[in-house]
C-alpha positions as a LaTeX table, in Angstrom:
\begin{tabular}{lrrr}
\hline
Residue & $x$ (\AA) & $y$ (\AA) & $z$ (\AA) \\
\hline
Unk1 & 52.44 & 83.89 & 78.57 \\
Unk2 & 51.54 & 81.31 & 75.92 \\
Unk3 & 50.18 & 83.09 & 72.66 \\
Unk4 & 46.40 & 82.43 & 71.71 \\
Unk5 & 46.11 & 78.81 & 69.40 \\
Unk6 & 44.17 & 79.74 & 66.41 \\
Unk7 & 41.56 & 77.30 & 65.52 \\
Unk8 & 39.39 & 79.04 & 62.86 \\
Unk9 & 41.01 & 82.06 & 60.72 \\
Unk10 & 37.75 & 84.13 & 59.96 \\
Unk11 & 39.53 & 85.87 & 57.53 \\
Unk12 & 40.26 & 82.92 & 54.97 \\
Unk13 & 37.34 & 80.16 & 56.34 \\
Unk14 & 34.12 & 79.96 & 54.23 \\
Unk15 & 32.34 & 78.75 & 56.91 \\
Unk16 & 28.99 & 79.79 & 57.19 \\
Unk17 & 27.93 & 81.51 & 60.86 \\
Unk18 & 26.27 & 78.39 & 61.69 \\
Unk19 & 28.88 & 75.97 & 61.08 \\
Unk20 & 31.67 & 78.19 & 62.55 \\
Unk21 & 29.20 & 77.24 & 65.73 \\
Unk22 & 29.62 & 73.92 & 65.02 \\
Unk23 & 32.85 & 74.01 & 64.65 \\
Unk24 & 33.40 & 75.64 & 68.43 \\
Unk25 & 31.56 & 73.17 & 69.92 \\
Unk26 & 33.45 & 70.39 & 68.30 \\
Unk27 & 36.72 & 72.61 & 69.27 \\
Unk28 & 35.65 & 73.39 & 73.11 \\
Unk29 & 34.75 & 69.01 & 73.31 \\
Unk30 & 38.31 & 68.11 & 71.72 \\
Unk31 & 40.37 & 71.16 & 73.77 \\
Unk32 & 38.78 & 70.99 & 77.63 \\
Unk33 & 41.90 & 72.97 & 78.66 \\
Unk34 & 41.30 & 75.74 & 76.04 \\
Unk35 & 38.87 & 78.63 & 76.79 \\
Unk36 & 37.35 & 79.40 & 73.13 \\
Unk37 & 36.79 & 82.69 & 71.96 \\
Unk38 & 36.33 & 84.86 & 69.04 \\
Unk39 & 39.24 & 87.45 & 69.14 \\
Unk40 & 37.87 & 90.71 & 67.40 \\
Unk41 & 41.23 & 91.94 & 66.91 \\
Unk42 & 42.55 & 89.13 & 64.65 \\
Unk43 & 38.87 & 88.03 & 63.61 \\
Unk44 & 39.59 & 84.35 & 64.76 \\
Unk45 & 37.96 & 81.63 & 66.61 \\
Unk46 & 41.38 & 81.03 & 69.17 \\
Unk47 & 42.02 & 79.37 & 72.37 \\
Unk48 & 43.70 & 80.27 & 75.53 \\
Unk49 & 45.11 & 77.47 & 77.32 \\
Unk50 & 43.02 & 77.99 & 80.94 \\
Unk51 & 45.32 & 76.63 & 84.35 \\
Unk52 & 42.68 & 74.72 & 86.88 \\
Unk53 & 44.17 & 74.69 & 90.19 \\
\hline
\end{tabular}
């Protein structure tokens, strides 16, 4: 299994909530294959690559 692709590190980004939105919207438009998600346990906007059959 491929690890989660962090895109946004919660942790170190000064991002306000609004542009962290942005930001996934931008992210989901550039990475179609990626499912985007915020991952609670590593408080991180990541990605896990989704297989289409």
């Amino acid at each position: 299994m491929e690890p989660y692709k962090i895109f946004i590190d919660r942790r170190t980004s000064e991002l306000t909530l609004m542009q962290v939105l942005q930001e996934i919207q931008k992210i989901q438009k550039e990475n179609p294959d990626y499912e985007i998600f915020l991952d609670g346990d590593s408080n991180a906007i990541v990605g896990k690559r989704v297989i289409r059959s």
